[in-house]
N, C-alpha and C positions, 0 to 999 in steps of 0.2 A: 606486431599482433601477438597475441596469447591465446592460443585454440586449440581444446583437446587435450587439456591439461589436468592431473588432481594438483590437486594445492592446498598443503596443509594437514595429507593423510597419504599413506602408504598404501592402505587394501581399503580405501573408501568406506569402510564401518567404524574405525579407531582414528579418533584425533592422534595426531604426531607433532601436533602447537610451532608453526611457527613463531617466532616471539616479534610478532609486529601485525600489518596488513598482511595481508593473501597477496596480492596484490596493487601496485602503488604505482600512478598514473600522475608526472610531472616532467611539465617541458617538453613532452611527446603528444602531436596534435593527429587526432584523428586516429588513434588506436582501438583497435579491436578487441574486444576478448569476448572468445565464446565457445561453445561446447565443453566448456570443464565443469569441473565440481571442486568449487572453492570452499569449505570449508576446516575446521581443528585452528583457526587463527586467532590469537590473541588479541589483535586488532580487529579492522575492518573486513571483514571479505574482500571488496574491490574498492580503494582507494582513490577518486578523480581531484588533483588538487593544482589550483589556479590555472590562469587564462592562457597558459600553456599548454594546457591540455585538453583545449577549444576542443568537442566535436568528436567527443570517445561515442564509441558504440559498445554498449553490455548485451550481447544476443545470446538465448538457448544455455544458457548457464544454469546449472544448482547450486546454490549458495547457500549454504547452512545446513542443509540436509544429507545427508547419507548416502551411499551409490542405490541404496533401494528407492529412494524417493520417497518414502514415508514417513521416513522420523528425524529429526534432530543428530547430527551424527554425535556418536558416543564418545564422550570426552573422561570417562574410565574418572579417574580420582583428581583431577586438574580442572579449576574455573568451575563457572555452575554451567547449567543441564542445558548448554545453548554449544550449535554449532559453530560459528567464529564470535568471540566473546565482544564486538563491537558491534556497528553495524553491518547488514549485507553491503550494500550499496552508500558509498558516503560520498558524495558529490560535495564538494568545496571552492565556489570559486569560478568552475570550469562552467561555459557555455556552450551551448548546443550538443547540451548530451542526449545520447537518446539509450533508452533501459527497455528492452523489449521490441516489440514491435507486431503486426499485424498476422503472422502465420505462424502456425506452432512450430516451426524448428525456429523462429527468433523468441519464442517466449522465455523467460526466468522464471523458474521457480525460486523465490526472497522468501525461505521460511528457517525457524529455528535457531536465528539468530539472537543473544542477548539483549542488542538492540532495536534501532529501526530496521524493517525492512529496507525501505529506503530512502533516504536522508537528503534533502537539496536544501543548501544554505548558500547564503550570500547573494549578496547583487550581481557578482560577475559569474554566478549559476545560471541567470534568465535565459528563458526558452526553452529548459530543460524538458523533452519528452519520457513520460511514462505509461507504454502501453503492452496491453496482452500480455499481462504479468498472473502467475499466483504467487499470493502475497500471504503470506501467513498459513499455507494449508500445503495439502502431498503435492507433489509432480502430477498428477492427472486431476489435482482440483476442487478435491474436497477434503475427509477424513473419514474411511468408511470403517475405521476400527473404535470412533474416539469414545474413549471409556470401559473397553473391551477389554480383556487379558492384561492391563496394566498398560497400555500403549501408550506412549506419549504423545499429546497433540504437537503437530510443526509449528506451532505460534511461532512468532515475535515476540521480544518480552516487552519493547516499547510500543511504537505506532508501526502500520503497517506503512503509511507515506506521512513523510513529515516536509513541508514548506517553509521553510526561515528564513525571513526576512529575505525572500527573492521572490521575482516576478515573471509575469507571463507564462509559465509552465503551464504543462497540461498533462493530465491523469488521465486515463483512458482515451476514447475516442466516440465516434458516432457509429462505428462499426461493429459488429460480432468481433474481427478478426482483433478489434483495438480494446476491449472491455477486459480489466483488471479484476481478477477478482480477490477482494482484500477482506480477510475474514481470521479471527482469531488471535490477534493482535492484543495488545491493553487498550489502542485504539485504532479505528480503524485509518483515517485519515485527520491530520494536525496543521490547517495553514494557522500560522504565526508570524507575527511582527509588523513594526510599523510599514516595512517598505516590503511587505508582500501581499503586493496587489497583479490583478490582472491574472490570479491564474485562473485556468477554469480546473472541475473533476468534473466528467460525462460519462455517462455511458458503462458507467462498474457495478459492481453487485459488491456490497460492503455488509458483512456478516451471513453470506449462503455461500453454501456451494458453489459449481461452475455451471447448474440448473438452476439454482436460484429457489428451489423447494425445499432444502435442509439448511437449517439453521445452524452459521458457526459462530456462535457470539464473539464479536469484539467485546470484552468486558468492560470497556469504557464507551462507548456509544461507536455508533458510526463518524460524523464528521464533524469536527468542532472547529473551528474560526475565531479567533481569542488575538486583541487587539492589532484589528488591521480591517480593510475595507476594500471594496472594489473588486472582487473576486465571485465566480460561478459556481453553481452548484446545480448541476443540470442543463437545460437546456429547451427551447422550443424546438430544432429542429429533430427529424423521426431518428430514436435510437440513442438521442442525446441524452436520454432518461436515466439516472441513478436507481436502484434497488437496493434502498438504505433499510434493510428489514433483517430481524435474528438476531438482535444485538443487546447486551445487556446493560446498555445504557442507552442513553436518548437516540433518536435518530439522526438531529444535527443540531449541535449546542452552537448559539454567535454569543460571544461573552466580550463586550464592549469595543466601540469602534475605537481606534485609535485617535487619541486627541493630539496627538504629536501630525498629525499627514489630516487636518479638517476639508482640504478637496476632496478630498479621495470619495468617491458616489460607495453609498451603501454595500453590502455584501446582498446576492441576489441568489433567490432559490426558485430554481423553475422545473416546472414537469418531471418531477420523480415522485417515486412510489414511495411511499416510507410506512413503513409496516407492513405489506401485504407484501406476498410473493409475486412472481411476474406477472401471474393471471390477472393481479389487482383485487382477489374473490375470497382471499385466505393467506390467513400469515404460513410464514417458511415454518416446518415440522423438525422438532427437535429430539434428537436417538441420544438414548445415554444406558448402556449397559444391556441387557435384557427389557428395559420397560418400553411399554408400548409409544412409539411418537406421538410427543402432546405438539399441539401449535405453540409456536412462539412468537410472544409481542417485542418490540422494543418499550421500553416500560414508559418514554414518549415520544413523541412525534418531533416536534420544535422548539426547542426554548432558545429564546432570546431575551437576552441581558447587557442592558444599559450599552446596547451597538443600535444608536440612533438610524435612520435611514436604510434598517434591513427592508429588501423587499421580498415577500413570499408571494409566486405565482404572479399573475396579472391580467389583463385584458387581452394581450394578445394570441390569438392562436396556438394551442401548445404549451403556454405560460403556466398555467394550469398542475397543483399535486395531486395526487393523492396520499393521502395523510387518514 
């Protein structure tokens, strides 16, 4: 296990650049790593790679950010303005991993990294859990300075979750304790590829706060789906609802089904809110500087392109957006 650790900095404000991962996870099954502050790495933050290293647990970690929890830890004249200059979280291979989890001492703060927040590729990644995470924003869930005295937002410089070409995974949960919040990223959430199907995202808040009323735009939309099929976005049962709202791109792009995988059933969107805040009554409110909070739209709701067999909402109970 690896617990209570820095990695990658000296006094937790100054990168010290390891010259690789933070962290690298092979041939060791079922390792832990938690309570540290994994960032200054030239690589990846934390490293999980092939099916040796089945069944890692990442709990209660900062990854990218600073011992303050607010900003991107300071990398002085070396790399650009990002805390490990890869990704936070790079899953490769390994199954049954789980990034987070249901109480705040298993949450990860995954901000301020170069790349993804957190990366699941491969087939022999499936099953991989990501819950009760902040994904792109401070250690408590928001950004209560952004645009203030020069502060730096904790983004991500790519996606906050990215899905490639793997299956079955799940983003969030049905629960308070399991809801991701992934906000400030380029985007917010990216399933990819022909063989990622099966996973779902429930239950996150993609572009607000950890209240759901401040707006942190993902600058590329909230959740796009781009050649593949058969995957969730939302949910009918209570709590399974997405709050894809604050984003400066769409609210959830599906850009062509995969014609390599033609069983594969449609990409499906159910019971989330996309554009309003959690009341449903009014988009999330955006602070910048001194001026006064205007609301904020996602500039749209759904597009869908050339991905045959999406289906949005439905007849059943629950099935149901608002949009």
């Amino acid at each position: 296990r690896v617990q209570n650790c820095w990695i990658g900095t000296v006094d937790g404000l100054l990168a010290s650049w390891n010259g690789g991962d933070g962290v690298r996870i092979q041939d060791a099954q079922g390792t832990l790593v938690s309570g540290s502050l994994v960032s200054g790495n030239t690589g990846h933050g934390v490293h999980v790679v092939g099916d040796g290293a089945a069944n890692t647990r990442i709990q209660g970690n900062w990854i990218g950010l600073d011992s303050t929890g607010n900003r991107p830890l300071d990398i002085e004249a070396g790399g650009s303005a990002f805390g490990n200059q890869g990704d936070g979280v790079h899953i490769d291979g390994a199954s049954g991993a789980i990034v987070g989890g249901d109480t705040p001492e298993q949450r990860n703060a995954l901000s301020g990294n170069a790349g993804d927040g957190v990366h699941v590729r491969g087939a022999g990644a499936s099953g991989t859990v990501i819950s009760g995470n902040y994904i792109g924003v401070d250690a408590v869930g928001g950004f209560n300075k952004w645009g203030i005295d020069n502060m730096i937002p904790a983004a991500n410089g790519h996606h906050g979750v990215r899905l490639e070409d793997t299956s079955n995974c799940v983003v969030g949960g049905a629960t308070v304790g399991h809801r991701n919040i992934i906000s400030q990223n380029s985007l917010g959430v990216l399933i990819l590829g022909a063989t990622a199907t099966g996973n779902q995202i429930l239950g996150n808040y993609i572009g607000t706060d950890k209240e759901g009323s401040r707006a942190l735009p993902n600058t590329g939309g909230g959740v796009e789906l781009t050649d593949t099929g058969g995957n969730t976005i939302g949910g009918t049962v209570e709590g399974a609802r997405n709050i894809i709202s604050g984003n400066a791109g769409v609210g959830v792009h599906v850009l062509h089904q995969t014609p390599l995988r033609q069983e594969l059933a449609g990409n499906r969107i159910l019971g989330n809110t996309i554009g309003p805040d959690p009341s449903g009554s009014v988009p999330p409110s955006l602070y910048y500087k001194t001026v006064d909070p205007v609301p904020y739209h996602n500039p749209g709701g759904i597009w869908i392109k050339g991905a045959d067999n999406t289906i949005v909402g439905g007849t059943e109970e629950g099935a149901g957006n608002l949009i």
